[in-house]
C-alpha positions in Angstrom: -18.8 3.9 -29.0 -16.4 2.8 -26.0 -17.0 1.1 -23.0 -16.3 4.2 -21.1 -18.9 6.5 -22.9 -21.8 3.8 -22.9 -20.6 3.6 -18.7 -21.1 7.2 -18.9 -23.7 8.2 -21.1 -26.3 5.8 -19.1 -25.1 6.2 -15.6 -25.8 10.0 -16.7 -29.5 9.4 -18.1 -30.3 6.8 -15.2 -29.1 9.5 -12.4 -31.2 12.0 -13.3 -34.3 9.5 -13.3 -32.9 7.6 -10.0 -33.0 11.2 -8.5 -37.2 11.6 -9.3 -37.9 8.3 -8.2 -36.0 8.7 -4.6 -37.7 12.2 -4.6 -41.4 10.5 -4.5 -40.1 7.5 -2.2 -38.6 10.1 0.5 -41.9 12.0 0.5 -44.3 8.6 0.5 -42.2 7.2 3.5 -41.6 10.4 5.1 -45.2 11.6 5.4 -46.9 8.3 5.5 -45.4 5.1 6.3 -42.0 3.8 5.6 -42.8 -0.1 5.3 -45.6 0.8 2.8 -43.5 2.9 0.7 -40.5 0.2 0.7 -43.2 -2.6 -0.4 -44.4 -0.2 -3.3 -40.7 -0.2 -4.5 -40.3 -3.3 -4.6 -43.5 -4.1 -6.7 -42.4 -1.6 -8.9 -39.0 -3.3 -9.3 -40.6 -6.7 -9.8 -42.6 -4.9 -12.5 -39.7 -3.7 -14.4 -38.0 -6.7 -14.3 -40.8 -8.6 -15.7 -40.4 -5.5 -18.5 -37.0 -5.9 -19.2 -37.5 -9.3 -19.0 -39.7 -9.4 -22.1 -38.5 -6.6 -24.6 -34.3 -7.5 -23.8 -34.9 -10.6 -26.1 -37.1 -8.8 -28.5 -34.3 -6.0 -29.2 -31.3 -8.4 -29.5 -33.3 -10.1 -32.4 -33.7 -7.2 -34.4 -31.2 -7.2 -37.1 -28.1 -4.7 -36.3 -29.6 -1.8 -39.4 -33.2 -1.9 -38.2 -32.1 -1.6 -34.6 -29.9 0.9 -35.1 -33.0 3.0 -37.3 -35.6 2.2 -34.3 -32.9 2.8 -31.4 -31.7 6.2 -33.3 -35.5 7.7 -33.4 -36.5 6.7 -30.0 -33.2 8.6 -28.5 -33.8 11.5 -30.8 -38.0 11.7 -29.1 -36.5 11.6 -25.8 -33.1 13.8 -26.4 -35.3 16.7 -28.2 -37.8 16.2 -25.4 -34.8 16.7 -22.7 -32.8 19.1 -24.8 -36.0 21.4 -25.3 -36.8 21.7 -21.9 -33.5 22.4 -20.9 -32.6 25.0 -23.6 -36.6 27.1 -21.9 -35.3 26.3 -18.5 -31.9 28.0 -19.2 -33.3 30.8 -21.0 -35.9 31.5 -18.2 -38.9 30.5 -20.9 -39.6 27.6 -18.1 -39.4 27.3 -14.3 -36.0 25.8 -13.7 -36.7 21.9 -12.1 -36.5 22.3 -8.1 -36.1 18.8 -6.1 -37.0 20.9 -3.1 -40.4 21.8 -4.5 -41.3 18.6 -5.9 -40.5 17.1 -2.0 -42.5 19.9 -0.7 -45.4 19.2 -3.2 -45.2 15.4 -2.8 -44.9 15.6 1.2 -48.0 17.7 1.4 -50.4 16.0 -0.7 -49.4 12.8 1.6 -50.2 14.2 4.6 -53.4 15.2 3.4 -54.2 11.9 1.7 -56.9 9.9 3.4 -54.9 6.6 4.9 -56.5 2.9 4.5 -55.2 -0.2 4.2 -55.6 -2.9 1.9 -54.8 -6.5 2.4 -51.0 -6.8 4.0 -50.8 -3.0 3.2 -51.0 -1.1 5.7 -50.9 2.5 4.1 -52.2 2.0 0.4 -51.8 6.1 -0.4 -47.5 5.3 0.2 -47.7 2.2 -1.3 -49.1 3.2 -4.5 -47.0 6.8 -4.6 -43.7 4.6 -4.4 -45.0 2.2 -6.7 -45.9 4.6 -9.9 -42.4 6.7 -9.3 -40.4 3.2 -9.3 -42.3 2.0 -12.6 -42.7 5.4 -14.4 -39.0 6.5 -14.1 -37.6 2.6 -13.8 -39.6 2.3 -17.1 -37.1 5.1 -18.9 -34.0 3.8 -17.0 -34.8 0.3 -18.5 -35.5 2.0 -22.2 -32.0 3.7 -21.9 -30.4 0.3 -20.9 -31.8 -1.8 -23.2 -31.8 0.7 -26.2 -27.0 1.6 -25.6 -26.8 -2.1 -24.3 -28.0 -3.5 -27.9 -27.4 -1.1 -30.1 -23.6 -2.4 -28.5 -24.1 -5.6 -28.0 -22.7 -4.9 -24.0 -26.6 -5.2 -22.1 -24.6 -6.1 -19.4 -22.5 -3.2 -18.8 -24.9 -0.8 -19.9 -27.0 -2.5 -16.9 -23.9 -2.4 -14.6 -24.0 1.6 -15.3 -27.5 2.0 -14.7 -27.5 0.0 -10.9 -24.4 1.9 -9.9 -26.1 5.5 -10.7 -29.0 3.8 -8.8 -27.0 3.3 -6.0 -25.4 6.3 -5.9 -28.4 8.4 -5.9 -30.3 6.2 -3.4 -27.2 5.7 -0.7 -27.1 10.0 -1.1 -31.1 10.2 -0.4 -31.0 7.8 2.8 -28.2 9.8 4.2 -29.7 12.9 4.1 -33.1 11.5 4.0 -34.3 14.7 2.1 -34.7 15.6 -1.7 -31.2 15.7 -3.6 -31.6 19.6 -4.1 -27.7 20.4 -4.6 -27.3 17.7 -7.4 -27.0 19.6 -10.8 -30.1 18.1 -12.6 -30.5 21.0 -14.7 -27.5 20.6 -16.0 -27.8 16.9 -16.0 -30.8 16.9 -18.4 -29.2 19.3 -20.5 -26.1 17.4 -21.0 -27.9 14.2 -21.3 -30.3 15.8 -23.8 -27.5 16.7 -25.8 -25.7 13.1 -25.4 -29.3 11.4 -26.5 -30.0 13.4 -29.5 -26.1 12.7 -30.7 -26.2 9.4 -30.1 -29.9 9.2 -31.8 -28.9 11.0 -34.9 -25.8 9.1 -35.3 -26.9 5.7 -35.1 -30.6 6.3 -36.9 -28.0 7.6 -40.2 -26.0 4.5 -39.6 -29.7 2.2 -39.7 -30.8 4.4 -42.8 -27.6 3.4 -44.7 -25.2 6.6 -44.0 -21.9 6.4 -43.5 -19.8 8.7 -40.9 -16.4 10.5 -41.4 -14.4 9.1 -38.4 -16.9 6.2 -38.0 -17.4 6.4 -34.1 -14.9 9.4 -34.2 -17.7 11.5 -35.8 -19.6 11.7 -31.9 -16.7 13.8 -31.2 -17.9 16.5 -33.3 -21.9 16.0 -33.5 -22.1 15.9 -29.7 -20.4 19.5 -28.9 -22.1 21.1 -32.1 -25.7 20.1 -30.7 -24.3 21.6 -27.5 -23.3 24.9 -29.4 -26.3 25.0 -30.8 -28.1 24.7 -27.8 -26.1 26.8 -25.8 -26.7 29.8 -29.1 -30.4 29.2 -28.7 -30.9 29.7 -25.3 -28.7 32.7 -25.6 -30.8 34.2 -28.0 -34.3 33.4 -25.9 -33.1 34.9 -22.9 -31.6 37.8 -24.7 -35.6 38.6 -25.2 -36.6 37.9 -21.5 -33.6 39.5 -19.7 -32.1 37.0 -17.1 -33.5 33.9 -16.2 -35.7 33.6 -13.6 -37.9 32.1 -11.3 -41.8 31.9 -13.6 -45.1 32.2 -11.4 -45.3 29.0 -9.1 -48.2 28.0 -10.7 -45.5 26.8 -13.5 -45.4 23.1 -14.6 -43.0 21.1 -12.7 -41.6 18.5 -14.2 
């Protein structure tokens, strides 16, 4: 893979997560208090670096073939995991993901929460809302980084991708200081589950032993024929529901 795709393929992966995280921060600080909310994000941070910390070594001392195998399946989990859901949510099978709802939900059940403070805390509810979105979604951002950055030997820029989607995504949600509704995530997960699944199934046949046509050149085709496919599937499944739309709002949002 090239510098450019790895850039791509996690800044990609890491938006879409970024995006959740600043979701649940904006809600935490907007409905209960901002300084409690910030110090949750940054225990969550501290978290994840104590993480990363720990399982970057680990993965760089795996052998290249056996990394390559483990990397491969774990993408696959999460790019079948991504590329189902999209392929229901485009064929109106599942409520499409709405930032706006999730703010509306998250906003809400702050207000309501009972406040109390705890030690140099002074609202525990925001503290801990911020803290579990920053270590839950931080704790995927860190899998993609870790899993592209050693499977090609470039942690570093792999990181690099990951704190520039980051920033992207956070600089947007403190200007508008409101969910990131217009950003495409839909389509983002789609197009990342698609991009996850590739990359999965071509490395995990390069740890097994396979070898590609093309070598690297072989993404070119695996990539767009899981995106046919996906694309055919979700045509046929909304052929059998009519045109996608909105399910009951008792739907799962996730």
């Amino acid at each position: 893979m090239s510098s450019g795709a790895l850039f791509v393929a996690v800044f990609l992966a890491c938006a879409v997560e970024a995006v959740e995280a600043t979701t649940i921060v904006l809600a935490a600080g907007t409905a209960r208090d901002w300084r409690s909310a910030i110090a949750g994000v940054v225990g969550g941070l501290l978290v994840l670096a104590l993480v990363t910390g720990a399982l970057g070594p680990a993965l760089t001392a795996i052998p290249l073939q056996w990394l390559r195998l483990v990397v491969g399946g774990l993408l696959l989990v999460f790019g079948l995991q991504w590329l189902r859901k999209a392929v229901l949510r485009a064929s109106g099978h599942k409520a499409l993901h709405d930032e706006q709802a999730i703010f509306d939900k998250e906003l809400a059940a702050a207000r309501a929460a009972e406040g109390r403070r705890v030690g140099i805390v002074h609202d525990w509810y925001a503290f801990t809302l911020s803290f579990k979105g920053v270590v839950l979604e931080g704790l995927e951002v860190a899998f993609i980084v870790l899993t592209f950055g050693s499977n090609q030997h470039d942690i570093g820029l792999a990181a690099v991708a990951a704190g520039a989607a980051v920033v992207v995504v956070v600089a947007l949600g403190v200007a508008i200081r409101a969910p990131l509704a217009r950003v495409p995530e839909n389509t983002m997960k789609f197009v990342v589950g698609v991009m996850l699944t590739g990359f999965g199934t071509f490395w995990g046949a390069e740890g097994a032993g396979a070898h590609w046509p093309g070598s690297d050149a072989a993404l070119l085709a695996l990539i767009p024929l899981y995106a046919l496919f996906a694309l055919a599937i979700a045509a046929i499944l909304r052929s059998r529901v009519g045109a996608p739309t909105a399910l009951a709002a008792a739907s799962e949002v996730e």
